[in-house]
N, C-alpha and C positions, 0 to 999 in steps of 0.2 A: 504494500500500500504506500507506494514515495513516488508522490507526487512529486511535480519539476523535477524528478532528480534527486530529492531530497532525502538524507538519514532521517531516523527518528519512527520512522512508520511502525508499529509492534510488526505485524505478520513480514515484512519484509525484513526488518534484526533480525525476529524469527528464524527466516529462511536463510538469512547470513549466516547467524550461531549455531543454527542447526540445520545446515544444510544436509551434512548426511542422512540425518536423521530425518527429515522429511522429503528428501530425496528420493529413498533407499530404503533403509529398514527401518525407520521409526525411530522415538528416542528409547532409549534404554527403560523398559520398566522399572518402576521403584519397590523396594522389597515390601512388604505387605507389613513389618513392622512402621519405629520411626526411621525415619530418614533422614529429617534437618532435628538438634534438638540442642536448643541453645537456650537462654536467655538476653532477652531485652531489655534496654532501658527502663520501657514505654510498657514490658510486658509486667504482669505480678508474677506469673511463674513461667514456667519453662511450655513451648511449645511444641507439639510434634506434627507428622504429619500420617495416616493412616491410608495407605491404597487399599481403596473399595475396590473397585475392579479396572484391570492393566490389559492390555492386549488389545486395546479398543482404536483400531485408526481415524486420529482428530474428531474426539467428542468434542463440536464447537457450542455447540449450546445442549441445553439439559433441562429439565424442572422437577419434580415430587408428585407426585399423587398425593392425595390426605394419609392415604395406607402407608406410605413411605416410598414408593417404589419409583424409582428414577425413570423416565422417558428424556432417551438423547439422541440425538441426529448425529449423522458421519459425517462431515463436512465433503466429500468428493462421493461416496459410493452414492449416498440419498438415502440410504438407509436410517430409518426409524426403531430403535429398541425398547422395550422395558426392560430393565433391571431392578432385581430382589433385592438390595443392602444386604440382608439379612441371611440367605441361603447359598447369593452369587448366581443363583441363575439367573440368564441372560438370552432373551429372544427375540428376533424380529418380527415385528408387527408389522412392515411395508417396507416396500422401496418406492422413492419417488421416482418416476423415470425424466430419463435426459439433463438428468443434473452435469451442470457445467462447475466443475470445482478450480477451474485455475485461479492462481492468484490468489483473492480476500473471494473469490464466488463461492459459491457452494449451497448446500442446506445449512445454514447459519443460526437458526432462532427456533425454538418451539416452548410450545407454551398449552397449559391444560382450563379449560373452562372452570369460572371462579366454582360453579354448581357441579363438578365433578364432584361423583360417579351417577347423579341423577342425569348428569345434562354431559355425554360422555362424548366431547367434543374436541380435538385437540386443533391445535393453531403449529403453523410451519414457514420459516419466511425460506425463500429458497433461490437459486438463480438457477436457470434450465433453459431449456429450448424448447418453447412451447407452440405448437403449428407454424416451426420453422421459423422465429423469432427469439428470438435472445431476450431474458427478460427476468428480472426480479417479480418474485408473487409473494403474497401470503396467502396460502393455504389454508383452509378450514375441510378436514378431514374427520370422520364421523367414527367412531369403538362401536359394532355390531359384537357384542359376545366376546370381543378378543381378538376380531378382526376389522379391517377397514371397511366401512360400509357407506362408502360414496365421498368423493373429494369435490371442492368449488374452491376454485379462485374468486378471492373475494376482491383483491386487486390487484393490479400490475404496473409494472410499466419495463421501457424499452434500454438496454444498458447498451453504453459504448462502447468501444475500441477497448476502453482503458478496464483493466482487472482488477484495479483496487478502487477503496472507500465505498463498500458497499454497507456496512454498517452491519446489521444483523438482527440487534437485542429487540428479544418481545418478552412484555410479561404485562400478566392485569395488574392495575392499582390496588387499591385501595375500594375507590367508586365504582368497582367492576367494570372496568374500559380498560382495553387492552391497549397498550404504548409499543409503539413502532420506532426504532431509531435508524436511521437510514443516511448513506456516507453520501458527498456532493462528486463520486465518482469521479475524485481527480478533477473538477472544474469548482473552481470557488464560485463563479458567476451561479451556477444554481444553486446556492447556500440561501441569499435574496430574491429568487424568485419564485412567489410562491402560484406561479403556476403548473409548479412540478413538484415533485415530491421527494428527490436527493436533496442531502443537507438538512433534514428534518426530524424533529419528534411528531412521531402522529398520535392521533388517539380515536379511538373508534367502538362503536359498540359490538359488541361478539357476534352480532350481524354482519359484519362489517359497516353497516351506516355509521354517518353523521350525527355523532353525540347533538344536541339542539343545543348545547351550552359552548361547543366551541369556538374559538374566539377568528375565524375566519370566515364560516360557514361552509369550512371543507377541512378534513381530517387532519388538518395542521393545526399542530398544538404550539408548535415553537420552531425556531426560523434561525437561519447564519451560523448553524453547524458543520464541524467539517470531515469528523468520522469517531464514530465512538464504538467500543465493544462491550460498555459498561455503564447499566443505572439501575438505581436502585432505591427503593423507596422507604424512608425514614418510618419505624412501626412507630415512633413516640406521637409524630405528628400527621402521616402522609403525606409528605413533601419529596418532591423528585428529585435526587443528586445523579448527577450524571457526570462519569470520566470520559476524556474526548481527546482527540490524539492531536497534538502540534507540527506542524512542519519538521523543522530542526531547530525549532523554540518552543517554552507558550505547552507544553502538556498542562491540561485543564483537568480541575474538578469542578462543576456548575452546579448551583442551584434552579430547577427549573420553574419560569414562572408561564404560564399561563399567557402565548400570544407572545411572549418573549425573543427579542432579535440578541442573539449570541454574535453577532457582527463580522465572522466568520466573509471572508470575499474576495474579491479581487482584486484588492489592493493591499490587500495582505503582503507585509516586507519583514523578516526578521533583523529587528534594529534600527529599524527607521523611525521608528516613536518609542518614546519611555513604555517599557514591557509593562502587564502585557497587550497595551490598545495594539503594538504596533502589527496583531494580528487579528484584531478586533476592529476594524475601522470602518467597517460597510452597514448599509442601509440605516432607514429611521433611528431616531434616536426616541426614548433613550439607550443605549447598546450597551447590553449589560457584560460585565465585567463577570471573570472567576474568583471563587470565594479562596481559592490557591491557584499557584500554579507552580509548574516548573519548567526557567529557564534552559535550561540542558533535559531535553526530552529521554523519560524513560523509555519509554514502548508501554504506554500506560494503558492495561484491560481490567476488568471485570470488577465489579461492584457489589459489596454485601456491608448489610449493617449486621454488627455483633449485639444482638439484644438479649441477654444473659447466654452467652452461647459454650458457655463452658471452659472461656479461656483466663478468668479473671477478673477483679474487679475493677481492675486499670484498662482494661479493654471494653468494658460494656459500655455500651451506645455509640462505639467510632466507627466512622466507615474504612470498612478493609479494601485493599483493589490492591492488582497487581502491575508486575514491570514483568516487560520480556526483554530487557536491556539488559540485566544483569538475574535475570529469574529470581524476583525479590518479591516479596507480598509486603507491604505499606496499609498505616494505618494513617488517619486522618481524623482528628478530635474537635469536635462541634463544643461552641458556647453552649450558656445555657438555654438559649432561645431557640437553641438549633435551627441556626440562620447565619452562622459563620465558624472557619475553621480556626481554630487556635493554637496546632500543630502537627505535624506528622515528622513520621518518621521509619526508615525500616524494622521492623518486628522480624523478621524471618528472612534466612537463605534460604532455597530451596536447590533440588535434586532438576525439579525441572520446569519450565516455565507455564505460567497461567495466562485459560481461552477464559473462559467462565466461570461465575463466583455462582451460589447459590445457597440461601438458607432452607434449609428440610424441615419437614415437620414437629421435631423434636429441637429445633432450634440450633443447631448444629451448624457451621458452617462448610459447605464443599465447593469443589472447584474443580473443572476439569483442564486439561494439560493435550500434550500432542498425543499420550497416547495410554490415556487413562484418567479418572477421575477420582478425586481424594477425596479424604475429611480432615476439617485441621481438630487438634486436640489436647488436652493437657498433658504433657509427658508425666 
């Protein structure tokens, strides 16, 4: 995902640091015990890391059942799984056909209806070739029994030339409206224009319609983004935090508002203005600003809050997100209004780097990697 040219992209470090390993034969599995197990500053105790299940090519996105049980996409096959936590078994439920995985494409996002297992309806964002057209979709896909029982595209559109900043992350709120985040596919100019849909958070109802409250009167919920892998919603308050990926400056965490321009655009210059407008500079004002950021891009993914999740009490309420720059997981520590950040830092090295964050049922924090998904824990 490096745009101009540019270092910094997660999936592209990625593919530098780990190039054999998604090349070729995968990254190295992590042993089923811990892995990383250190102490942090920022931590109360020591943290470990637990592989749930290994051998999985690019779990890029995941979610929970209420029962526990993990549903994740393969980012290039299309394949769709459940997994047990509890037993390890592991099956597929479908395959998407004509998935196009180069580059940031792929089956990137899925997500399970707030009224699962009454309303047994799973969501899929994906890139494919669909009657011969190249195209980002979300998918609304139907659970007959245990099998797939009828797919719709609920919406599309047409991807370019360029293989990255496709964005990926779905999950419902709060309000039950599912959120879309979607990359401005390598062109800042469609960051501000909201006649298209790259560069954007959307929001939608599990119909796919038009929430009646949105602040456009079309599934844009927010505007001047330029690729994220990672949001996630505050349980204290229900407030959208969202991490976003910088050029070769300017890695973001955002507060999301409502109809809000992240200023994300075309005039976008690393250095040209006092950091970080001088990547924020486009469309209406007012253009809101990150509640951090960082000058020297990590490869910043995935997004979870700790809401007593078993790692301590110097960790409860921060948001977690990782780096694929140095395969680090980072915390980020809210006031008490939980409306600004008051510091971060790295909490953990890891064995290998983080796609997706996720909280389970049990409150537990996981995270999937190139080639398996974990749990973090207290050593």
């Amino acid at each position: 995902m490096l745009a101009h040219g540019r270092k910094g992209d997660p999936l592209q470090v990625l593919r530098r640091v780990l190039a054999a390993a998604l090349l070729g034969a995968l990254a190295a599995p992590l042993p089923a015990a811990a892995v990383t197990n250190h102490r942090s500053p920022r931590a109360s105790r020591a943290i470990k890391i637990v592989a749930v299940k290994t051998g999985i090519p690019e779990p890029t996105g995941f979610t929970f059942s209420p029962s526990g049980r993990i549903w994740y996409v393969e980012k290039t096959s299309g394949e769709v799984h459940i997994l047990n936590p509890s037993t390890g078994r592991d099956r597929r439920f479908m395959t998407i056909s004509n998935v196009d995985g180069s580059g940031e494409r792929g089956a990137l996002g899925i997500a399970l209806h707030p009224a699962w297992p009454a309303k047994a309806v799973l969501y899929v964002y994906v890139t494919r070739t669909d009657h011969g057209v190249l195209v980002n979709e979300l998918l609304r896909i139907r659970d007959t029994g245990g099998s797939p029982g009828g797919t719709r595209v609920l919406f599309r559109w047409a991807v370019t030339g360029a293989t990255n900043h496709n964005g990926g992350r779905i999950a419902f709120g709060p309000d039950g409206m599912l959120y879309v985040v979607t990359g401005e596919n390598a062109d800042p100019a469609n960051s501000q224009q909201k006649a298209n849909l790259r560069g954007k958070i959307l929001r939608l109802r599990p119909n796919g319609k038009v929430p009646a409250d949105n602040p456009f009167g079309t599934r844009i919920w927010s505007f001047g983004h330029r690729n994220s892998f990672g949001f996630a919603f505050d349980p204290g308050t229900g407030r959208l935090w969202e991490t976003e990926n910088g050029p070769s400056c300017n890695d973001e965490i955002n507060l999301i508002r409502k109809g809000g321009n992240y200023a994300w655009g075309p005039h976008e210059a690393c250095g040209s203005l006092a950091p970080p407008k001088d990547t924020n500079r486009d469309g209406p004002s007012p253009r809101l600003l990150p509640k951090t950021y960082f000058r020297s891009t990590l490869g910043i993914t995935g997004a979870a809050f700790c809401d007593a999740c078993g790692l301590g009490a110097a960790l409860d309420g921060d948001l977690l997100f990782g780096q694929v720059n140095a395969a680090q997981l980072w915390h980020a520590d809210l006031d008490v209004t939980r409306t600004a950040v008051t510091g971060r830092s790295v909490i953990l090295t890891l064995s290998t780097v983080i796609y997706s964050m996720e909280v389970g049922p049990n409150r537990r924090v996981y995270f999937s990697g190139p080639n398996g998904i974990y749990r973090l824990a207290s050593a």
